[in-house]
C-alpha positions as CSV (number, residue, x, y, z in Angstrom):
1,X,3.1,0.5,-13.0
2,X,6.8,-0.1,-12.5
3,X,8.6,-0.7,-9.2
4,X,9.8,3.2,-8.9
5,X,5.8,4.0,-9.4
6,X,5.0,1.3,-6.6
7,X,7.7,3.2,-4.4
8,X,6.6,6.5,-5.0
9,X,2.7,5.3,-4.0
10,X,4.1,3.9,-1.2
11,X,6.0,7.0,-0.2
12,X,3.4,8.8,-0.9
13,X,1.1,6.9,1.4
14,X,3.2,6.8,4.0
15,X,3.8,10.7,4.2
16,X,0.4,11.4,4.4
17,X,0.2,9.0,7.4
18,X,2.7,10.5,9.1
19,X,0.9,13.7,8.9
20,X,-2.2,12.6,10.2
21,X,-0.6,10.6,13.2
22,X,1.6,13.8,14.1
23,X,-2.0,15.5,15.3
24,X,-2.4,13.1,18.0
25,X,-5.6,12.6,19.6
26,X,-7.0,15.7,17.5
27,X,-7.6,13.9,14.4
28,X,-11.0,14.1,13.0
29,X,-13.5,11.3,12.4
30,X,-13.1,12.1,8.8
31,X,-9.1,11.7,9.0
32,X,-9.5,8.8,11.2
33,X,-11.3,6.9,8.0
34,X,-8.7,8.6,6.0
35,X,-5.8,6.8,8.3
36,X,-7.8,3.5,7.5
37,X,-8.2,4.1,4.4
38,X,-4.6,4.3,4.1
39,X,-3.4,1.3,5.5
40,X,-5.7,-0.8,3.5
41,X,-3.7,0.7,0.1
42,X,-0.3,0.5,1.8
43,X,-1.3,-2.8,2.2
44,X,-2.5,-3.2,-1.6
45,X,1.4,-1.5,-2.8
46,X,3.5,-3.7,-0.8
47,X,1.3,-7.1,-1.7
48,X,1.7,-5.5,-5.5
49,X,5.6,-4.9,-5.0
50,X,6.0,-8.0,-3.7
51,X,4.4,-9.5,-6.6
52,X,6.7,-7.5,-8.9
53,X,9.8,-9.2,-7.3
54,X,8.4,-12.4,-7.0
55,X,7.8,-12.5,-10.6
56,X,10.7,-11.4,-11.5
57,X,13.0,-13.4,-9.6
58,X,11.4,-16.3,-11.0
59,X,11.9,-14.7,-15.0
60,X,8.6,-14.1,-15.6
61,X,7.3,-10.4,-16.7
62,X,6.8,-8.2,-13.2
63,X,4.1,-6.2,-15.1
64,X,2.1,-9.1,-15.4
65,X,1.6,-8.4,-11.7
66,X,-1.9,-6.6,-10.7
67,X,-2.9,-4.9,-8.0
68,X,-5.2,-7.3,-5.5
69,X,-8.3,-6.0,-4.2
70,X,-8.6,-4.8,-0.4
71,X,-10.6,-7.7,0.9
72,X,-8.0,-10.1,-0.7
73,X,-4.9,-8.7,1.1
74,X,-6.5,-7.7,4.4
75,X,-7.6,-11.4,5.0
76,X,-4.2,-12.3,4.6
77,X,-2.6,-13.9,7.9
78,X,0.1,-12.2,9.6
């Protein structure tokens, strides 16, 4: 996955929040999990984009980056 494939996730991600959070309050307990569900693998794309940049700023290969599982970046502190 290159950086325009990380973006495009993202992007992706992001739209499909935005239409769940434009319903308001009338969201269902399904989309609600959905909406969770979300975050946790926006979370995963920016951790791996950051990565990619990292990695390359330092000159070593960006797709030697890998995607990091949802318990290791949600444990992360803010």
């Amino acid at each position: 996955m290159n950086d325009q494939d990380v973006h495009q996730s993202i992007e992706k991600l992001v739209a499909e929040e935005h239409a769940l959070l434009e319903k308001g309050g009338a969201i269902t307990d399904d989309e609600r999990k959905r909406l969770g569900a979300i975050n946790v693998q926006l979370d995963r794309m920016w951790d791996l984009l950051r990565q990619r940049r990292a990695r390359e700023e330092f000159g070593q290969d960006p797709n030697s980056a890998h995607e990091r599982s949802a318990d290791t970046v949600e444990k992360y502190l803010q």
